[in-house]
C-alpha positions in Angstrom: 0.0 0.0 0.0 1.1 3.5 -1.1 0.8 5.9 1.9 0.2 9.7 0.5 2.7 12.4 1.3 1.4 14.8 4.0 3.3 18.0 4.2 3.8 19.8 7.7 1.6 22.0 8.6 4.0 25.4 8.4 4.4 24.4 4.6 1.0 23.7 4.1 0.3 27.2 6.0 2.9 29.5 3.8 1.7 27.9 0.9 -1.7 28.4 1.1 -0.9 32.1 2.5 1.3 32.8 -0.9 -1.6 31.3 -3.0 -3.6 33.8 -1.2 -1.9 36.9 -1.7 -1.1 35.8 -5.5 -4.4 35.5 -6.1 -5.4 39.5 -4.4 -2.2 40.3 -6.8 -4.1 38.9 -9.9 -7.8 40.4 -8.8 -5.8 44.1 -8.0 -4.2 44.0 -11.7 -7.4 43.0 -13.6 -9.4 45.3 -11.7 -6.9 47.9 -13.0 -6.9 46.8 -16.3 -4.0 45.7 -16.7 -2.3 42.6 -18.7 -1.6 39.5 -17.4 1.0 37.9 -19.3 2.1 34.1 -18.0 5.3 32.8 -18.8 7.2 29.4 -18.8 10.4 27.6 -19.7 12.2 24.7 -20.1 15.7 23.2 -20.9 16.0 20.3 -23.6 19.4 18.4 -23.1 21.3 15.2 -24.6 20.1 13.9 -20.8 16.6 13.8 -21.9 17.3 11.0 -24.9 16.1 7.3 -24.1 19.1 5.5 -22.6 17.4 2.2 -24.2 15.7 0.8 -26.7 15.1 -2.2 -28.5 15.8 -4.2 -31.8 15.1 -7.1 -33.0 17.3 -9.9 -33.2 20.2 -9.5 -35.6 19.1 -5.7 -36.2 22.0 -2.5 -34.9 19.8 0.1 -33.5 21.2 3.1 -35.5 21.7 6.4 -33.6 22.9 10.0 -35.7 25.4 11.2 -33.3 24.8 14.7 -34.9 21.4 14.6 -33.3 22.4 13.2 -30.0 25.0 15.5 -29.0 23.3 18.8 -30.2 24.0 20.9 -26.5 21.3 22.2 -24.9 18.0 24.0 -26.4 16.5 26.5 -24.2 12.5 27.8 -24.8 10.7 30.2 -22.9 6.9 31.0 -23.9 4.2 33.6 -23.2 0.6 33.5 -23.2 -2.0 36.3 -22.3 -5.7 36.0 -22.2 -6.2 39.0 -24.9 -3.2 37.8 -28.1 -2.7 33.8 -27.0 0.9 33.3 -27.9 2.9 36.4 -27.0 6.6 35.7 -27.2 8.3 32.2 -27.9 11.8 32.2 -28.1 14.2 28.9 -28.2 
C-alpha cells in the first residue's frame, strides 16, 4: 500500500498564504486593467534521450550522433488571455 505524502503543517500554511496573496495580486491588476502575461520555460538536453531501446534480433539500433550530441536547447513562452501566444523564443 502506497501511503500519501502529508506536508507539515508550516508548509501547508505559507503555501496556502502565498496562494492567497497571488491570487489579491491577480484580482488588483485585472481590476486595473492591466495585462496579465504568463510565462514558462524549459531546458532540452542530450540527458533527456532514451538511454534504451530495443531491436530485433540481428538488427544495430542506429543512432545519428549529430542529433544526439546537439548541446542544450532552451525555450521560454508567453501566453495572455487578450493575443494567446505572446513571445516564444528557443
Amino acid at each position: 500500500m502506497v501511503q500519501d505524502k502529508v506536508m507539515p503543517v508550516h508548509i501547508t500554511q505559507n503555501f496556502r498564504y502565498q496562494c492567497h496573496e497571488l491570487l489579491q495580486k491577480v484580482i488588483s491588476a485585472k481590476d486595473q486593467n492591466k495585462k496579465i502575461i504568463y510565462l514558462d520555460e524549459t531546458v532540452f538536453s542530450k540527458l533527456s534521450l532514451l538511454n534504451k531501446e530495443w531491436s530485433p534480433k540481428n538488427c544495430n539500433l542506429f543512432v545519428d550522433s549529430r542529433q544526439v550530441y546537439t548541446g542544450y536547447r532552451c525555450a521560454i513562452a508567453s501566453i495572455s488571455e487578450e493575443k494567446g501566444v505572446e513571445l516564444i523564443h528557443i
